[in-house]
N, C-alpha and C positions, 0 to 999 in steps of 0.2 A: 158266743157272740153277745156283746151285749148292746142291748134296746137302748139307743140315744134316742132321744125326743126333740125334735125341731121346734125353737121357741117361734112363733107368731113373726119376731123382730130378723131374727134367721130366713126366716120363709122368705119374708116382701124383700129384706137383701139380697138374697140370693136369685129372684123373682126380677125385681126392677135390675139388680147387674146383666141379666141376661137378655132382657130384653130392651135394655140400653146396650147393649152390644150387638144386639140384629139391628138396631136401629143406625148405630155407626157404621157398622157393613153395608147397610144398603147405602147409607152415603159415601163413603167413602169409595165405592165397589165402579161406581161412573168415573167417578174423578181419579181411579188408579188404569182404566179402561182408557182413558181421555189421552193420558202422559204414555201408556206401552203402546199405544195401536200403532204409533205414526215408526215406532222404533220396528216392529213384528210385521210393515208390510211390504209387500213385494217393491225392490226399488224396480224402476224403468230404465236406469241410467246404462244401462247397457241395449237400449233397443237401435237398430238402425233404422233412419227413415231413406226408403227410396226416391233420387230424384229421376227428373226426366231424362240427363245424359248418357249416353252410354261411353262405354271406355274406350273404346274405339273411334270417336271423335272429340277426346280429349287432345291437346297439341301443349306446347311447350307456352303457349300468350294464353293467360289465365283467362278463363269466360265465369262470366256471371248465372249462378246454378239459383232459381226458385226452387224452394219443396214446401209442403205443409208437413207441421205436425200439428198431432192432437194435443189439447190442453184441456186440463181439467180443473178449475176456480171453485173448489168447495160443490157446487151443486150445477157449475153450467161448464158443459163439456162446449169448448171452440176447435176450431183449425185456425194456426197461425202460420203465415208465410214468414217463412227464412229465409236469407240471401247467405252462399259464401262464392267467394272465390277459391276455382278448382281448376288445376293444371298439371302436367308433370313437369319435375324439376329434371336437371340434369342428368340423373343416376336413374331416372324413369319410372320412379314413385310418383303415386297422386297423391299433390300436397290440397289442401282443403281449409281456405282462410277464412273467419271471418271478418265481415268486410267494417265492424263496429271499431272507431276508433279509440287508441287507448287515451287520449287527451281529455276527450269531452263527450265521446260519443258518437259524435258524427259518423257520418256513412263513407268511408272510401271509397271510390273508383279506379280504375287501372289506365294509366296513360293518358290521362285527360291534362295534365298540367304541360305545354308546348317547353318551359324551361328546364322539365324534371323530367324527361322521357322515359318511360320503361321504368316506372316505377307508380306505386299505389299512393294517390294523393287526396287529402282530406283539403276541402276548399272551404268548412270555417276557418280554420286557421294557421290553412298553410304546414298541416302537415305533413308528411314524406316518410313513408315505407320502402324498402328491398321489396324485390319480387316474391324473397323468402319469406315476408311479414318484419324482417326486423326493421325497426326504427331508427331513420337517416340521423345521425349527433345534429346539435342545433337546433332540432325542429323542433315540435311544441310536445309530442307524443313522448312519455317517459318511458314507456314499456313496446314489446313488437306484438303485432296482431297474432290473436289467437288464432287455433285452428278445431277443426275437427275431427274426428278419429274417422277414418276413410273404411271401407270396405265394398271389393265387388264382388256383385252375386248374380251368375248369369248373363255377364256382360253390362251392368245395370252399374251406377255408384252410387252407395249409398250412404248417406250420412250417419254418425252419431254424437257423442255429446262432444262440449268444445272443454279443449283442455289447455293448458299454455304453450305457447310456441318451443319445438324442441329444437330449432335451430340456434347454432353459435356464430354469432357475427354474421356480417353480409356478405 
């Protein structure tokens, strides 16, 4: 084997690479932490939250369902109240709509417009939904209201996330 000698110039290179290298690690070591965490955590997107109806006093005229869910904004955990419209349809599915217009936002209600009977109407701007959620031709609304994916448990209905309306025409 033979005796190499490390010159002085060798040393401090091999010295400062290394500990310029713990030194990019530790910086870099947050900022790679920062971009995987949000990928590596548990989604919620599958949780149901329970409302106060039960399925048993569901009926075929859509009623108006509050529930809270929990919200969490970086460091302040809220409860925020939700609205949909919940009913069964013909085949005796509970459909679960949300009541947010697709035009602008607005809030729909169910049977309030005396000219558009039995049907969900937006009164910024005269919009007009089926009972199904889809949206009347003409009217201001491009798309049909969403809904929520339904589940009961115990007699209880409970809500979860909203997805696009899977009905075909009205």
């Amino acid at each position: 084997m033979s005796k190499q000698r490390v010159s002085r110039r060798q040393f401090l290179n091999y010295t400062l690479t290394g500990v310029g290298g713990f030194m990019a690690a530790g910086m870099l070591m947050p900022m790679v932490r920062f971009a995987v965490d949000p990928v590596l955590k548990a989604s919620a997107s599958g949780d149901f939250v329970a409302t106060t109806m039960k399925e048993s006093d569901l009926t075929t005229e859509p009623q108006r369902v509050s529930f809270l869910v929990q919200q969490k904004d970086a460091w302040y955990d809220s409860e925020e109240t939700r609205v949909a419209w919940v009913f069964k349809d013909e085949a005796g599915e509970i459909v679960a709509l949300s009541p947010i217009c697709k035009h602008l936002g607005c809030v729909v209600d169910w049977n309030t417009d005396s000219k558009n009977p039995n049907r969900f109407f937006c009164n910024c701007h005269n919009g007009l939904y089926e009972k199904n959620g889809m949206n009347v031709e003409g009217t201001p609304p491009m798309g049909p209201l969403d809904m929520y994916l339904v589940q009961v448990e115990d007699g209880i209905i409970k809500l979860g996330a909203i997805e696009p309306n899977r009905n075909k025409g009205a």
